[in-house]
N, C-alpha and C positions, 0 to 999 in steps of 0.2 A: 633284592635277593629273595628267594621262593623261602617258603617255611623249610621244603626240606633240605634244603643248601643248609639252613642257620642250624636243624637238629635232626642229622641225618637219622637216628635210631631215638625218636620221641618216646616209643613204648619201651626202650631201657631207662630213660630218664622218668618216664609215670613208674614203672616197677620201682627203682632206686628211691622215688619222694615215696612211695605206698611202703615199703617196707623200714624207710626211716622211721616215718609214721608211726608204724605199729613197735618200733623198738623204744619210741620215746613214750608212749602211750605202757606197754608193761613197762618200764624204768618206775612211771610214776604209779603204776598201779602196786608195785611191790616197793619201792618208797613210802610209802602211804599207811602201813602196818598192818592190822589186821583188817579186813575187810568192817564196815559196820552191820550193825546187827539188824533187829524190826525197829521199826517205828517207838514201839512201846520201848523198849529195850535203852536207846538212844534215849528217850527223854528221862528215863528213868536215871540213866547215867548223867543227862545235865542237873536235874535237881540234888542228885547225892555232889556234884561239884560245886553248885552254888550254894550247895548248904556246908559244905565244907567249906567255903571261902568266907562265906558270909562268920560262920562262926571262929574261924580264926583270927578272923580283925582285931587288932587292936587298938582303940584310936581312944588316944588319950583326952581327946575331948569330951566322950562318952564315960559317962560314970559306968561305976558297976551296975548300978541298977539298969539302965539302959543296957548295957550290953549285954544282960539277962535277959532284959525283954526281947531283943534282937535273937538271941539264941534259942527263946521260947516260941516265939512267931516263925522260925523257921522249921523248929520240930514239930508243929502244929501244921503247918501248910505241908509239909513233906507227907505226914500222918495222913492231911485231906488226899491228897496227890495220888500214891500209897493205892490206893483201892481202886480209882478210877482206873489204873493202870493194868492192876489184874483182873480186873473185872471186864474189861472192853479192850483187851492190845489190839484185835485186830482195826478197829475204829480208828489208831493212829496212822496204822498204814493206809488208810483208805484216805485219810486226811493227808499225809503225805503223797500219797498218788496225784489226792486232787490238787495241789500246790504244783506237784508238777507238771500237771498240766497245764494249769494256770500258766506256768511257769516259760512253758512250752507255746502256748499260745502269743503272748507277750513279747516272746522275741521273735515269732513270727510277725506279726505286725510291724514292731521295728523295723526289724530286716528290709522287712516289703519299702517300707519307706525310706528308710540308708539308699536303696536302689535307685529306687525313684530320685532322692534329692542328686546321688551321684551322677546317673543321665542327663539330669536337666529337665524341663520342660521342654515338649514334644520332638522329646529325642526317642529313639527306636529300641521298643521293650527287646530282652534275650530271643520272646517268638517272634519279633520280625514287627508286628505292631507297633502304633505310634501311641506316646502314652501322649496324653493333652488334656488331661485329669489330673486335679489331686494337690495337694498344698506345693506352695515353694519352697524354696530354704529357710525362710524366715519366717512363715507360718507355723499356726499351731498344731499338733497330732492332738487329734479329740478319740481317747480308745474307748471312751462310751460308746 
């Protein structure tokens, strides 16, 4: 049976998955609350939650003394935290950029090799080439 016997209008069924897509895509983007903020902004909101957690704990195997100390090491680190923050927000973003690139890179390499293992050895790359390179299934990925 030819392709267009099996889906006589292919470009209504790519429109149909492309606009699925973007309807599941804003569902979860307005799911998701308010947008996050900078780099700095975000960290600054996880240390005020860890220091909120941290100092509600109560753990009865901790004396008072200790659970001073806990609550004084936290206001102390927050204190440190504190200045780096206002003094350099944009350095978080830039440190965030760089993780996603990282990030980005990473799963390119993967990817490349998911392919690869899926093909098989010297089965025939998406260009038309023959891949006959490159670990097996049960080799190692070295991303050094």
């Amino acid at each position: 049976m030819s392709d267009a016997t099996q889906h006589p209008d292919a470009d209504a069924w790519a429109r149909a998955c492309a606009e699925d897509l973007a309807a599941e895509k804003a569902r979860r983007r307005g799911a998701g609350g308010p947008p996050p903020g900078t780099a700095a902004e975000e960290l600054r909101k996880l240390v005020d939650a860890v220091a909120d957690k941290v100092s509600s704990l109560q753990n009865p195997l901790l004396g008072a003394g200790a659970q001073s100390a806990v609550r004084q090491f936290v206001s102390q680190a927050k204190a440190a935290v504190e200045p780096v923050i206002e003094r350099n927000p944009q350095v978080f973003d830039h440190l965030a950029a760089a993780g996603n690139e990282l990030l980005a890179a990473y799963r390119s390499a993967v990817e490349g090799q998911e392919g690869r293992w899926a093909r098989g050895p010297g089965a025939p790359r998406p260009d038309g080439k023959r891949d006959d390179e490159g670990p097996g299934p049960t080799e190692h990925i070295d991303l050094d």
